[in-house]
SETI-56106 format. One record per residue (C-alpha): residue in one letter; y, x, z. Coordinates in Angstrom, 2 decimals, decimal comma, always signed. Each point is the difference from the previous one (the first is absolute). Last residue first. Layout:
> rest	yy	xx	zz
> A	Y	X	Z
...
***
This chain:
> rest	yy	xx	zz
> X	+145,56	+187,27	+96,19
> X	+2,91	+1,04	-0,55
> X	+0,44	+2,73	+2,05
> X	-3,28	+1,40	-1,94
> X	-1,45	+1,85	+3,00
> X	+0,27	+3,70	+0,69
> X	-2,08	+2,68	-1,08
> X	-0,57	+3,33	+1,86
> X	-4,02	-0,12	+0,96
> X	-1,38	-3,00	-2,65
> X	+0,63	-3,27	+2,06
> X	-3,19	-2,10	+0,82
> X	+0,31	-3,53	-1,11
> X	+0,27	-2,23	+2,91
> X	+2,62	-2,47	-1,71
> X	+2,76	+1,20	+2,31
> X	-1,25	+3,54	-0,46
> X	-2,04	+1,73	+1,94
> X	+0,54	+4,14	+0,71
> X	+0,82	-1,05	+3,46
> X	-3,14	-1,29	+0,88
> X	+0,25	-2,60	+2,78
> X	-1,92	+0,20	+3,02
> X	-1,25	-3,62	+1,71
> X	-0,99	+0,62	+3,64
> X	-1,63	-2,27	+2,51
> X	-0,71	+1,16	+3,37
> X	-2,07	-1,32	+2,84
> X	+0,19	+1,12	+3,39
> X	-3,22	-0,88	+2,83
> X	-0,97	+3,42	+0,11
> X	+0,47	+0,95	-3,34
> X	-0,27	-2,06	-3,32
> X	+0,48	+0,50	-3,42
> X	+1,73	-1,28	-3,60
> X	+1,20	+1,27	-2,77
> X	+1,21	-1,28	-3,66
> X	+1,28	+1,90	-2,80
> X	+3,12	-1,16	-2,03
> X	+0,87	+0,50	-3,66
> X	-3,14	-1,35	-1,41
> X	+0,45	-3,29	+1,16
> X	+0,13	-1,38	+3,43
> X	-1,64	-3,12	-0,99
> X	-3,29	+1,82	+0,64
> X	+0,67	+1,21	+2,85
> X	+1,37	-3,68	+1,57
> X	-2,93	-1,51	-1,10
> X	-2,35	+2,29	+1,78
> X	+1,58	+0,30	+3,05
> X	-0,10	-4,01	+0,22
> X	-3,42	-0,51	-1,77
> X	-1,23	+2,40	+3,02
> X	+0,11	+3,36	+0,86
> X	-2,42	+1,68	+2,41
> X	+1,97	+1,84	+2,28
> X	-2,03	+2,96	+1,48
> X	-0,44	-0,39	+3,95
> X	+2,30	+1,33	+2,61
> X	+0,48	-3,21	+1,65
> X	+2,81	-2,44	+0,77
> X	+2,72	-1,24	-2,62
> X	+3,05	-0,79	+1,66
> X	+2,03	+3,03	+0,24
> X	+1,91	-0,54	-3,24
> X	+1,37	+2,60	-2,46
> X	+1,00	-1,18	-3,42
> X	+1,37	+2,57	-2,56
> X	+1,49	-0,27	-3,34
> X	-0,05	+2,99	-2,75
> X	+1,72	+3,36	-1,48
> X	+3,81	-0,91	+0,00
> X	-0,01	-1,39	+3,67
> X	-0,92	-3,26	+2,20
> X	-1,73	+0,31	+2,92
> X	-0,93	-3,09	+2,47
> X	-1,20	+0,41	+3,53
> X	-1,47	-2,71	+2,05
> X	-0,63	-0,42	+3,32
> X	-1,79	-2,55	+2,15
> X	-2,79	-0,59	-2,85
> X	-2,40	-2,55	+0,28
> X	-2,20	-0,10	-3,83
> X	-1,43	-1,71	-2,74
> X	+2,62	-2,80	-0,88
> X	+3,22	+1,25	+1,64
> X	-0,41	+3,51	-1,34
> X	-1,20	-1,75	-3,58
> X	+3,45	-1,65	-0,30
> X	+1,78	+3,26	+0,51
> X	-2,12	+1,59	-2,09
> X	+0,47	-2,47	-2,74
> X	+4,33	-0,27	+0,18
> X	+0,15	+4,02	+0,37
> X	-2,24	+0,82	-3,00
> X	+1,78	-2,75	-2,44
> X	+3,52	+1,21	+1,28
> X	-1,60	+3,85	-0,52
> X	-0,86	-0,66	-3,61
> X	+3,21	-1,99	-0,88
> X	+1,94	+3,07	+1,01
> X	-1,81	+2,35	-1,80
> X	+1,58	+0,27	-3,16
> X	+3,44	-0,03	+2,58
> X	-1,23	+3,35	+1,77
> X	-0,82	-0,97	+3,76
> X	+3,08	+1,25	+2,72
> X	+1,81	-2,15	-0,91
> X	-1,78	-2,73	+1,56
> X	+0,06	+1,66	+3,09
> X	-1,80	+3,23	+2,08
> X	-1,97	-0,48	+3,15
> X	-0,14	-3,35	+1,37
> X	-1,61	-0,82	+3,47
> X	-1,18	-3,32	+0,63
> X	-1,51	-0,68	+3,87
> X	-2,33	-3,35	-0,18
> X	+0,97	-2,98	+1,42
> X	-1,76	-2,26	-3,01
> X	+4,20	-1,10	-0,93
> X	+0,15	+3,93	-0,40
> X	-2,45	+0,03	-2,42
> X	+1,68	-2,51	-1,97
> X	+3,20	+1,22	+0,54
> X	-0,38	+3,43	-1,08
> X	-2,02	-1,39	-2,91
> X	+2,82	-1,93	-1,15
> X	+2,83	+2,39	+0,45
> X	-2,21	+2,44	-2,12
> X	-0,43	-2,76	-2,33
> X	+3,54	-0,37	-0,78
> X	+0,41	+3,61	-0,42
> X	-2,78	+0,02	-2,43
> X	+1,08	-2,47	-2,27
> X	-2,90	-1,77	-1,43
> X	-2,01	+0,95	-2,78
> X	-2,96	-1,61	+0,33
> X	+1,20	-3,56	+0,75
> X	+2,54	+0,99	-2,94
> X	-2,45	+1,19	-1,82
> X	-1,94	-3,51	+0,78
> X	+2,51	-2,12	-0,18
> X	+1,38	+1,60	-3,46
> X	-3,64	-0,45	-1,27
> X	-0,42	-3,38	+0,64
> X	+3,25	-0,58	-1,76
> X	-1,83	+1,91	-3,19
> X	-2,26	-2,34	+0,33
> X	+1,99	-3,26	+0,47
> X	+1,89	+1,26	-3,18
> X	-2,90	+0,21	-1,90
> X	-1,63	-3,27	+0,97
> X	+3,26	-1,51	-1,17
> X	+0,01	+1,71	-3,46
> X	-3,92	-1,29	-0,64
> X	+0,95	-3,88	+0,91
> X	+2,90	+0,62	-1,93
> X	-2,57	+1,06	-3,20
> X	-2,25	-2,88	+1,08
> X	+3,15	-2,20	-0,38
> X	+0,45	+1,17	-3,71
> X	-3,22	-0,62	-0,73
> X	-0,22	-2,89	+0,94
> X	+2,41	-1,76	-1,75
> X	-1,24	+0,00	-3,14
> X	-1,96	-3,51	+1,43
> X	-3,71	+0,84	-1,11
> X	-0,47	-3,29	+2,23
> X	-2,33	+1,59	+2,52
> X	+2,05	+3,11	-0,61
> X	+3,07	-1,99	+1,73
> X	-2,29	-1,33	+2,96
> X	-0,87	+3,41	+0,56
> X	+3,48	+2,06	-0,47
> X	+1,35	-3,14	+2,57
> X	-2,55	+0,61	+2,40
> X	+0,39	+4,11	-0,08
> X	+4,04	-0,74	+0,30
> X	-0,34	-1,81	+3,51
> X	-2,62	+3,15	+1,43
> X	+2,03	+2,06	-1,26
> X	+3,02	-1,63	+1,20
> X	-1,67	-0,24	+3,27
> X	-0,87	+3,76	+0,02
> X	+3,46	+0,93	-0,68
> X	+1,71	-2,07	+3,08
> X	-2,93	+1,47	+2,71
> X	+0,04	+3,49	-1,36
> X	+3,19	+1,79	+1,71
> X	+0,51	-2,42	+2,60
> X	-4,08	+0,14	+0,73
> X	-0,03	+3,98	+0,11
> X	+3,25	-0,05	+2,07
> X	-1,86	-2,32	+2,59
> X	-3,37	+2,19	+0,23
> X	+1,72	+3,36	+0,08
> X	+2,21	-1,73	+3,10
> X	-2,98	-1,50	+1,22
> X	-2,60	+3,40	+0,02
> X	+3,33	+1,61	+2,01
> X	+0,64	-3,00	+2,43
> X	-4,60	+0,62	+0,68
> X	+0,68	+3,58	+0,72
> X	+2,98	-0,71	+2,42
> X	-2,35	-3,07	+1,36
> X	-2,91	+2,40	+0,64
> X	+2,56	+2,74	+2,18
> X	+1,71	-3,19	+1,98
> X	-3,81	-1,45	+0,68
> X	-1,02	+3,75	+1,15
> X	+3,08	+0,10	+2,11
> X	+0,02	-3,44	+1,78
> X	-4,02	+0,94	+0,58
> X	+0,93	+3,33	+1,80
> X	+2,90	-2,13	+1,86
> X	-2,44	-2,80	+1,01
> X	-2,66	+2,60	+1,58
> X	+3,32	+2,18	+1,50
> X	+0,55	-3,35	+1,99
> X	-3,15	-0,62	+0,64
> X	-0,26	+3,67	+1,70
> X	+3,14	-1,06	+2,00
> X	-1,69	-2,67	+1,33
> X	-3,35	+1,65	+0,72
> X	+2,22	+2,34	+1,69
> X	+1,48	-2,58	+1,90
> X	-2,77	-1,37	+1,42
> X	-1,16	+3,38	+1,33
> X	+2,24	+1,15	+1,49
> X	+0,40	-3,61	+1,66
> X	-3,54	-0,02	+0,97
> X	-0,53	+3,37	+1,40
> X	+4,04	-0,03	+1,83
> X	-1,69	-3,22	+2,24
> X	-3,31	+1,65	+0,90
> X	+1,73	+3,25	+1,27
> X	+2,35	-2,31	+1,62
> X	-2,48	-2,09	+1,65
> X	-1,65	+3,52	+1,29
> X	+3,07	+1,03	+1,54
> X	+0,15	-3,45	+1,65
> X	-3,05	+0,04	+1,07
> X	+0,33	+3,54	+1,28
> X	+3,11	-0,60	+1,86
> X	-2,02	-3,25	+1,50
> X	-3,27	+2,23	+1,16
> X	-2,86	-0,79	-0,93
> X	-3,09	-1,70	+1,54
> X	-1,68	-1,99	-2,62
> X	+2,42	-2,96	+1,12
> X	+2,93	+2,20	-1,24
> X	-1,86	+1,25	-3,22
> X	-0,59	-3,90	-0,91
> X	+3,95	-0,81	+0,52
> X	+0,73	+3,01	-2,44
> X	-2,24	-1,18	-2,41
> X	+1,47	-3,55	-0,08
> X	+3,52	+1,58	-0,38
> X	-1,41	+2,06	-3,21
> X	-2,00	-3,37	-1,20
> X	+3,18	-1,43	+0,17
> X	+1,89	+2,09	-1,59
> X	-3,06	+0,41	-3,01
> X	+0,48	-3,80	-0,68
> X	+3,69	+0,06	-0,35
> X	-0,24	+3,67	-2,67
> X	-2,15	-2,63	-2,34
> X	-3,45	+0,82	-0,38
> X	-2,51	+2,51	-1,24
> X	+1,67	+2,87	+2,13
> X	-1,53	-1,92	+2,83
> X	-3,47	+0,57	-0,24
> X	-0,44	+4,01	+0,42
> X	+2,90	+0,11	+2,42
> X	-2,13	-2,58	+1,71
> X	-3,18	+1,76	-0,79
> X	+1,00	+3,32	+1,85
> X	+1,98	-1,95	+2,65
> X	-3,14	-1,20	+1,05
> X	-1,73	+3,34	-0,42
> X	+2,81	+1,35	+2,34
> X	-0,55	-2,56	+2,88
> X	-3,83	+0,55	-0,37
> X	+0,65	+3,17	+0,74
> X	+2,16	-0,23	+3,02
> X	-1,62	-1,97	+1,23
> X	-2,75	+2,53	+0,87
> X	-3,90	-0,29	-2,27
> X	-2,91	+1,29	+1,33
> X	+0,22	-3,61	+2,64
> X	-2,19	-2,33	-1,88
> X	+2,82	-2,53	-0,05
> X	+1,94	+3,33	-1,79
> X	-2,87	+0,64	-2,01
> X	-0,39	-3,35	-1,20
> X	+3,78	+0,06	-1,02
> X	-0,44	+3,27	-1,56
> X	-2,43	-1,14	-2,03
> X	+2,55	-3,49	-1,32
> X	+2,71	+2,59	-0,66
> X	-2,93	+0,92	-2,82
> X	-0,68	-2,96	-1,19
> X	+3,67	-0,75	-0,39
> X	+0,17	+3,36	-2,00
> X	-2,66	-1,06	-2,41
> X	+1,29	-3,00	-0,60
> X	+3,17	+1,35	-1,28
> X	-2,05	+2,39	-2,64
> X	-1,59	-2,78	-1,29
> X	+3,08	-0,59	-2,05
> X	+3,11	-2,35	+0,55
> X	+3,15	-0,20	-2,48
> X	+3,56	+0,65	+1,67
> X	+1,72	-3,49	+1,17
> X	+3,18	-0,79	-1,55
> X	+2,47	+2,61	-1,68
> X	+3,35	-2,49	-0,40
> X	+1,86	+1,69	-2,55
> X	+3,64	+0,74	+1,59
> X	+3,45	-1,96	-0,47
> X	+0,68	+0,30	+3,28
> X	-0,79	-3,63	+0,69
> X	-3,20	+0,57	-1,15
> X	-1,93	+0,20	-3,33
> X	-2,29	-2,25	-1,97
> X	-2,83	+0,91	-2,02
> X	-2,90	+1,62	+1,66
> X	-0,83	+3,54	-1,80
> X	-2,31	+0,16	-1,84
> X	-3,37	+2,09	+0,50
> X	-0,56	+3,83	-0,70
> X	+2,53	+1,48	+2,19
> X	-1,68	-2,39	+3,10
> X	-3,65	+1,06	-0,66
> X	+0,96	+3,74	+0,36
> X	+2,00	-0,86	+3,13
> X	-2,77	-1,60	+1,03
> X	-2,27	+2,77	-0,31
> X	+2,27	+2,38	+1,46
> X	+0,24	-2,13	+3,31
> X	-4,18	+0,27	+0,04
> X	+0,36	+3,45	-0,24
> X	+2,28	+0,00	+3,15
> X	-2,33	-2,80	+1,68
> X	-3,35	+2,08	-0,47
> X	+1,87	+3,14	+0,98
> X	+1,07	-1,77	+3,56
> X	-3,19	-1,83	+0,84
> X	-1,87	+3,12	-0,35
> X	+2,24	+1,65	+2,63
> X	-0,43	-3,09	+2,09
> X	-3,82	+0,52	-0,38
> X	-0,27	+3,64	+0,33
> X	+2,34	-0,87	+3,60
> X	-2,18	-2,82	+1,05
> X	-3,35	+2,62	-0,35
> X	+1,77	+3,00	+1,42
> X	+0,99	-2,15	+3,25
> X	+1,83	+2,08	+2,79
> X	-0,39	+3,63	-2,19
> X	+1,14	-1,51	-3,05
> X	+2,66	-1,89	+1,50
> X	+1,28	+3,61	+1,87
> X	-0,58	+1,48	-3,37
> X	+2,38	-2,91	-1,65
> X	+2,74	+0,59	+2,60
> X	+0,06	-3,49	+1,90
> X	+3,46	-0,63	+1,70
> X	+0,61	-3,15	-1,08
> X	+2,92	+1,01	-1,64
> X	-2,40	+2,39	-2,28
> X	-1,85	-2,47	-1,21
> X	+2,31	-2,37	-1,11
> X	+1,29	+2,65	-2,30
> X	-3,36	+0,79	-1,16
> X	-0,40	-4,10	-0,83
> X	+3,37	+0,01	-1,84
> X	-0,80	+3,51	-1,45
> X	-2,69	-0,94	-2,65
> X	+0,75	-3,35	-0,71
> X	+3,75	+1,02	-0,54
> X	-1,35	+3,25	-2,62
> X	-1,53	-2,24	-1,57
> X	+2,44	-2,04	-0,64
> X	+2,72	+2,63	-1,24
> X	-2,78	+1,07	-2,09
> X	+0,00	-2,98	-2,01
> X	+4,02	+0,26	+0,06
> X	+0,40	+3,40	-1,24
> X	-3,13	-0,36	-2,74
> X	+1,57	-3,54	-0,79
> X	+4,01	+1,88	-0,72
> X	-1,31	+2,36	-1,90
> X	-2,47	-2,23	-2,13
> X	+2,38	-2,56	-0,36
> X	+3,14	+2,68	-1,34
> X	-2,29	+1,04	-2,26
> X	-1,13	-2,86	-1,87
> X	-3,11	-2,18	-0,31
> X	-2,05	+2,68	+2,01
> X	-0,32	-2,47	+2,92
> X	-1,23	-2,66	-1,65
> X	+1,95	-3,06	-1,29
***
């Protein structure tokens, strides 16, 4: 999964990839300041140390959003925890890491060289350790806080500020373990809801699929049964024959015109049913549905038109697009589906899907489709002067009641 995989993963990665950064950055500032070093009164004592250590700092926060990067991208580990969360295991390495180390390595010459102060090389140190122990579990980065605080002692600080500093080092790690936690967690629930939205479209294919095979399963065997027999009978200028080949002919008429019925009524559903459907559907993909207008509200020759409409554009929404709200409006003059999950401003080039669904539409219905900043819409208009059969209406007549 990448980051842009769904909405809710890219908000919630850009929050918690910056949250990182932004603990690599101020950690070692934080540090800093309780050791009493201003950064002009570093720069002043040791400029060359103090470019270093501020060096040190960007290379590690861009180096933390480089993992991050890596980590979205890769699997997850399987297993989870006693608290029922994904276990997050050690972040990805780049060259980046190295880098830092080399450089808390320069201030460490420059401190045994003497342009460096302790507290310097204490704050570079902490640099890479904050750096380094995000990539493993929360126990390992406790320690290496405690062990920190220890080595800031014996480098001449005080214990207040040890401990100050162990705690800065301790709320890093576990801030930041448990956001990668919770950002696996909204990684499995974006997956959980693109899986739930492809297995709603797949139970729909299946249901076609399985009343297509009830309906044409039995006849086709008997055809098939009844074709032998007319052969082997014709073979043997049996009589016979011809009057199964006429069955065979009746059967194969009635499975057609039972085709038929599936598909109208496939078609043709009721559109009150399939407003409940769609709701749910959508809703099941957590995205807002509001309805405007009901059933009744669409003129009865159109009914099976807007079912049809509302039953493929809700399927498509889940299919091409990421939508946190939806709006649907049903009325006398047309269908409407609003979603926000469609970025861009660009022109939308329609596809066999757009394009099947006009031209099924008949001539009684026009099509229309366009996007604005990141909202797509998908109208069908009816024309009132159409009549059931799509036959324009002369101004002033009515419809054959019997017809």
């Amino acid at each position: 999964m990448t980051p842009s995989s769904g909405r809710q993963w890219t908000v919630f990665f850009a929050y918690t990839a910056w949250s990182v950064v932004l603990v690599l950055v101020m950690v070692p500032l934080g540090v800093l300041a309780l050791l009493g070093l201003s950064l002009p009164a570093a720069f002043a004592a040791h400029p060359i140390a103090t470019t270093v250590l501020l060096l040190q700092i960007l290379i590690g926060a861009w180096s933390g959003r480089r993992t991050m990067t890596a980590w979205s991208r890769a699997e997850l580990p399987t297993g989870r925890d006693r608290w029922d969360l994904p276990r997050v295991g050690r972040l990805p390495v780049d060259a980046m890491l190295w880098a830092t180390a080399g450089l808390s390595a320069v201030i460490a010459v420059l401190y045994l060289a003497g342009d460096a102060g302790p507290q310097l090389l204490t704050v570079s140190l902490i640099a890479l350790q904050v750096r380094i122990v995000i990539r493993w579990r929360w126990e390992i980065g406790v320690g290496s806080a405690l062990a920190l605080g220890v080595l800031a002692v014996l480098l001449g600080a005080d214990r207040p500020i040890a401990a100050t500093m162990f705690a800065l080092m301790l709320a890093a790690v576990l801030t930041v373990r448990m956001s990668l936690w919770l950002a696996a967690m909204v990684r499995e629930l974006d997956s959980a809801r693109e899986a739930q939205a492809q297995l709603a479209v797949a139970e729909e294919r299946l249901r076609f699929a399985r009343d297509l095979h009830d309906v044409t399963g039995r006849d086709l065997s008997v055809i098939a049964v009844k074709s032998e027999l007319v052969a082997q009978l014709a073979e043997r200028e049996d009589p016979r024959a011809v009057e199964h080949g006429r069955e065979v002919a009746q059967i194969a008429r009635t499975s057609l015109a039972e085709i038929r019925s599936l598909v109208r009524g496939y078609r043709e559903a009721d559109l009150a049913t399939e407003l409940r459907g769609t709701a749910s559907l959508l809703r099941s993909a957590h995205a807002e549905v509001t309805i405007r207008g009901d059933a009744g509200d669409v003129p009865a020759r159109h009914a099976g038109t807007a079912a049809w409409v509302l039953r493929e554009g809700g399927t498509n929404i889940l299919r091409h697009a990421d939508p946190s709200a939806v709006t649907l409006t049903l009325g006398p003059d047309g269908v409407t589906l609003v979603n926000d999950g469609a970025p861009g401003d660009d022109e939308v080039l329609e596809g066999s899907g757009l394009t099947g669904m006009r031209e099924r539409l008949g001539a009684g219905s026009a099509l229309e489709v366009h996007r604005e900043g990141g909202v797509f819409t998908l109208a069908v208009r009816f024309d009132p002067r159409k009549g059931p059969d799509d036959r324009p209406l002369p101004r002033g007549a009515a419809r054959d009641p019997r017809r």
